[in-house]
C-alpha positions in Angstrom: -18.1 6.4 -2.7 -14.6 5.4 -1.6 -12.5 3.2 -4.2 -9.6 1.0 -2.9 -6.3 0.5 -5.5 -4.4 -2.7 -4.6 -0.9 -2.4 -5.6 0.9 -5.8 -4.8 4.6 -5.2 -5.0 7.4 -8.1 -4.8 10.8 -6.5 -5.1 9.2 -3.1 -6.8 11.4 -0.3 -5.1 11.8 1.1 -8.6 8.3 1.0 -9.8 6.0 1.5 -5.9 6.3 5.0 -5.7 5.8 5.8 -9.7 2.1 3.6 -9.1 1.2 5.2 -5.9 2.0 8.2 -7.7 -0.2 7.9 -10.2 -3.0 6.9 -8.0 -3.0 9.9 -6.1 -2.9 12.1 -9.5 -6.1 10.6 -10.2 -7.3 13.6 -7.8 -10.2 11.3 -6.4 -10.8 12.8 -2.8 -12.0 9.1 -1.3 -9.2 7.0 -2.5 -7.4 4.1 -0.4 -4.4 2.2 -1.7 -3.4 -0.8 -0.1 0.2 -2.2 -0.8 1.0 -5.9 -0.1 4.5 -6.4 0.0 4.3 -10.2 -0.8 8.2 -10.8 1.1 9.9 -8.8 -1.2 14.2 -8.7 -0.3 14.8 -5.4 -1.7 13.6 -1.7 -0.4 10.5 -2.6 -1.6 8.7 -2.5 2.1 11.3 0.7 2.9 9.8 2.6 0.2 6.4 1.5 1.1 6.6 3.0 4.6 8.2 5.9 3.1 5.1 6.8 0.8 2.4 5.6 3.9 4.5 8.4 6.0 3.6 11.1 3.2 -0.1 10.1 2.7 -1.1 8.1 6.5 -4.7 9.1 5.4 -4.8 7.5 2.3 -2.2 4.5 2.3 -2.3 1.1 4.1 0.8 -1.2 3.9 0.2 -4.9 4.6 3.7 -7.4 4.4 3.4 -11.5 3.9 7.2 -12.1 5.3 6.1 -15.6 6.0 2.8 -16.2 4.1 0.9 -13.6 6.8 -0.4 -10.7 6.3 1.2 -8.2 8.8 -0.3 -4.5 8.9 1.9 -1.3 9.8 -0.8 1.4 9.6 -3.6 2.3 11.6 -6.4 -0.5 11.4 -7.6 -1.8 8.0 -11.4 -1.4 7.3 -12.6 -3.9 4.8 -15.9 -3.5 3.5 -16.3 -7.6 2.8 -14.8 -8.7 6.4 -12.1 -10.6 4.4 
């Protein structure tokens, strides 16, 4: 069964990686984690593309820089068609 971690992150480029971290120490093989950087104005979306480099299998990033979502991965499967 495949679990999906929402992490939303306004100015959190001293707490993103530590969560994603975290999540992926869980060691559960289906994971997905989503990060909505909600129009942060620090490294926030830098460190997010940063950990979605590492882990492209696993990690989504989604941005709202004007009240939009905006994706920057591969294409987003949702299982309730939100």
């Amino acid at each position: 069964m495949r679990v999906s971690a929402v992490i939303p992150a306004f100015n959190a480029e001293r707490r993103l990686a530590r969560a994603v971290n975290s999540l992926l120490d869980t060691g559960y093989q289906d994971l997905e984690i989503l990060i909505v950087d909600d129009g942060s104005t620090d490294r926030t979306r830098s460190v997010a593309e940063q950990l979605v480099a590492q882990h492209p299998a696993q990690i989504r990033l989604l941005t709202h820089p004007d009240g939009r979502s905006e994706e920057h991965t591969s294409e987003l499967q949702s299982p309730c068609n939100l």
